[in-house]
C-alpha positions in Angstrom: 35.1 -34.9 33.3 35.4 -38.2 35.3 37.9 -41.3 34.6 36.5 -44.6 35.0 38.5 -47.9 35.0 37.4 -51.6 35.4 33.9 -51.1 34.5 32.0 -53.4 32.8 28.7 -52.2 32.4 27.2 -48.9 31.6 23.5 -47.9 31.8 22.5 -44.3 30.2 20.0 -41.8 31.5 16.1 -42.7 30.8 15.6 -39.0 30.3 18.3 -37.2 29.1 20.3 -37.4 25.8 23.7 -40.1 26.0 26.5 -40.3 23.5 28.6 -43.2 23.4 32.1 -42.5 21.9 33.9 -44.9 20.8 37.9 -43.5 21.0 40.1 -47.1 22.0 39.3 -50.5 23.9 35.8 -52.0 24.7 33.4 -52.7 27.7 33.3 -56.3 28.3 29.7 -56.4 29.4 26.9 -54.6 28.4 25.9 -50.7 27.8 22.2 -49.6 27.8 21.0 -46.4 26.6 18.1 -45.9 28.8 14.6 -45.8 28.4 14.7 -41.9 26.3 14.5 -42.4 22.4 18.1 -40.0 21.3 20.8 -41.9 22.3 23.7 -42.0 20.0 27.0 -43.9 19.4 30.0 -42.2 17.8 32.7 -43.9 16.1 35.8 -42.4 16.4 38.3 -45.5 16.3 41.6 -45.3 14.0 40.8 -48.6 12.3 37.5 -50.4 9.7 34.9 -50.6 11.6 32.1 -53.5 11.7 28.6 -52.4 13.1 26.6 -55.9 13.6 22.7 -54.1 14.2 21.5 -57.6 15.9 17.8 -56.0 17.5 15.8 -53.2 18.1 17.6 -50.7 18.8 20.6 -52.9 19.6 23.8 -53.1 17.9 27.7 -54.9 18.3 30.9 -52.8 17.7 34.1 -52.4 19.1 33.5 -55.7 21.1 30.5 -53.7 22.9 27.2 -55.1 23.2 24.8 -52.1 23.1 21.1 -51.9 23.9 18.6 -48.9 23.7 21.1 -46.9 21.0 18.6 -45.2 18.8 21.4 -43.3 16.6 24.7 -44.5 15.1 27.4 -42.4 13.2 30.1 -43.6 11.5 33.9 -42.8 11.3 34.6 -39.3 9.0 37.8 -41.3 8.0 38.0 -44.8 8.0 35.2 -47.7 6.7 31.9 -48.3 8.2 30.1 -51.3 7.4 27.1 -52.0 8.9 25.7 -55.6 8.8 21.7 -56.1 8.8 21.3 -59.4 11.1 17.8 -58.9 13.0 16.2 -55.5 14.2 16.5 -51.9 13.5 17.7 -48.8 14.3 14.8 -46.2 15.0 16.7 -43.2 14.4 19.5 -42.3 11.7 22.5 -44.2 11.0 24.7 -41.9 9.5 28.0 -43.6 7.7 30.6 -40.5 8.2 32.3 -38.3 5.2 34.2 -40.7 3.9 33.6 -42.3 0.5 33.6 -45.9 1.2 30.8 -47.0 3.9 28.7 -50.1 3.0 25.6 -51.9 4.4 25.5 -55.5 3.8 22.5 -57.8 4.6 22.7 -60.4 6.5 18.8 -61.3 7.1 17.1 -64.3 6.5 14.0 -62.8 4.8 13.5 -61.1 1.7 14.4 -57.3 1.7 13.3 -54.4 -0.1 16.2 -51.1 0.2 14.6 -47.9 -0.9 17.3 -45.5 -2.1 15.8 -42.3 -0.9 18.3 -39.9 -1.9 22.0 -39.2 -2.9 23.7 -42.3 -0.7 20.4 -42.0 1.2 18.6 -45.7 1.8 15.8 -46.9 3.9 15.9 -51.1 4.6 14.8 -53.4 7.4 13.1 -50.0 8.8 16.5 -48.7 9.2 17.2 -44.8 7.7 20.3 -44.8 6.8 22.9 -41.4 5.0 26.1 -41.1 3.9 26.4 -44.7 2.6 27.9 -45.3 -0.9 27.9 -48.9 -1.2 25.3 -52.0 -0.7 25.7 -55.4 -0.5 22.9 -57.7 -0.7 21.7 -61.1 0.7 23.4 -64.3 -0.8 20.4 -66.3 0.1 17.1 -64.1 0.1 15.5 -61.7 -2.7 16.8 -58.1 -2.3 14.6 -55.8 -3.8 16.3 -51.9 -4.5 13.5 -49.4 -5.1 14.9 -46.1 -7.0 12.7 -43.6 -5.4 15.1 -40.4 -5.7 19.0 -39.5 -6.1 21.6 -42.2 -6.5 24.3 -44.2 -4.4 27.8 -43.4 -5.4 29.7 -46.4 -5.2 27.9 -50.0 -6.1 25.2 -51.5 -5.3 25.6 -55.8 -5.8 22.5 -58.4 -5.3 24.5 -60.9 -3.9 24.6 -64.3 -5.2 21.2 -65.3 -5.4 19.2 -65.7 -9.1 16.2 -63.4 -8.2 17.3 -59.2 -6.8 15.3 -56.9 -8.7 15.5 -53.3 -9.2 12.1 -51.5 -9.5 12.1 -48.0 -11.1 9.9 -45.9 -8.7 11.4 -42.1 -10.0 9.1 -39.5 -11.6 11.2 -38.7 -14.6 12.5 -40.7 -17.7 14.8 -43.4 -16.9 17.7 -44.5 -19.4 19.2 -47.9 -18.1 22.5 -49.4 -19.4 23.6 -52.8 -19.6 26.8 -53.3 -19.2 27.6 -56.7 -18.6 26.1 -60.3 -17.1 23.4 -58.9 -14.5 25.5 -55.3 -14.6 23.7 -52.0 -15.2 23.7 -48.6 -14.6 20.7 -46.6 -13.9 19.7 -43.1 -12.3 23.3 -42.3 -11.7 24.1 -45.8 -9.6 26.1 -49.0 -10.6 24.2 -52.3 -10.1 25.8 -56.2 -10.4 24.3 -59.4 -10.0 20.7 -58.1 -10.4 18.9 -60.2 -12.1 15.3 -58.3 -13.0 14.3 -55.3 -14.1 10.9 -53.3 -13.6 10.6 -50.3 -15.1 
């Protein structure tokens, strides 16, 4: 392979597959994917790691700016989180091995999260896996459909008056409330949710 130093921009291939991996450091400008649909970013820093998705396709991290990334996978051993500004992600993020990745929202509208399978979601058009904890939007309605398996960590509304979980399953559903706005249901642990639709 080839060492680079002092460069501040990188543009990928518009035809073939790039994979950005994140090891140390950052690129002060800008890095584009290219115009092909697979490009991927790996995270493979010793430290938390914040993923701001601000666009289509176009996502913050490390102190990059990154444009045309269609794929993002998380850290196997450190925290993920990835905050929902504006935008999607067309591909899969993926949130790594670990046991502790999290999306939070961050968007201005209100936001359905369809929990698709074990730590499996779909929101803002992103598909996300291997995420075991959600955070909602203080300010706007987060809606969590339960559509199939179960998010392992917890799942919290934020501190609005109006999330909602709506029971979407094909089987018998047992809910349990535990506390103020606290329930448990298909196998994940909700807080400040504040309806119910069964």
């Amino acid at each position: 392979g080839t060492s680079f130093s002092d460069i501040e921009n990188l543009i990928g291939s518009d035809t073939q597959i790039d994979t950005f991996n994140l090891i140390a450091g950052n690129i002060d400008g800008s890095v584009s994917g290219g115009a092909n649909t697979t490009d991927i970013i790996v995270n493979q820093l010793t430290a938390a790691t914040d993923w701001n998705i601000t666009g289509v396709n176009q996502v913050t991290v490390a102190g990059i700016t990154f444009t045309g990334i269609e794929n993002l996978t998380g850290s196997d051993t450190e925290i993920d989180t990835f905050n929902l500004q504006a935008g999607n992600i067309d591909g899969t993020v993926t949130g790594g091995i670990n046991m502790t990745d999290e999306i939070v929202n961050q968007l201005t509208t209100a936001t359905a999260w369809d929990i698709t399978g074990v730590n499996e979601v779909t929101v803002a058009d992103t598909d996300f896996t291997g995420i075991e904890n959600l955070t909602g939007s203080v300010t706007e309605i987060d809606t969590f459909n339960l559509q199939a398996g179960n998010i392992d960590g917890t799942v919290t509304g934020g501190t609005n008056t109006t999330d909602e979980i709506v029971n979407q399953l094909n089987t018998d559903t047992a809910w349990s409330i535990s506390g103020i706005n606290e329930i448990s249901v298909a196998g994940t642990i909700f807080s400040e949710i504040e309806n119910l639709t069964g």
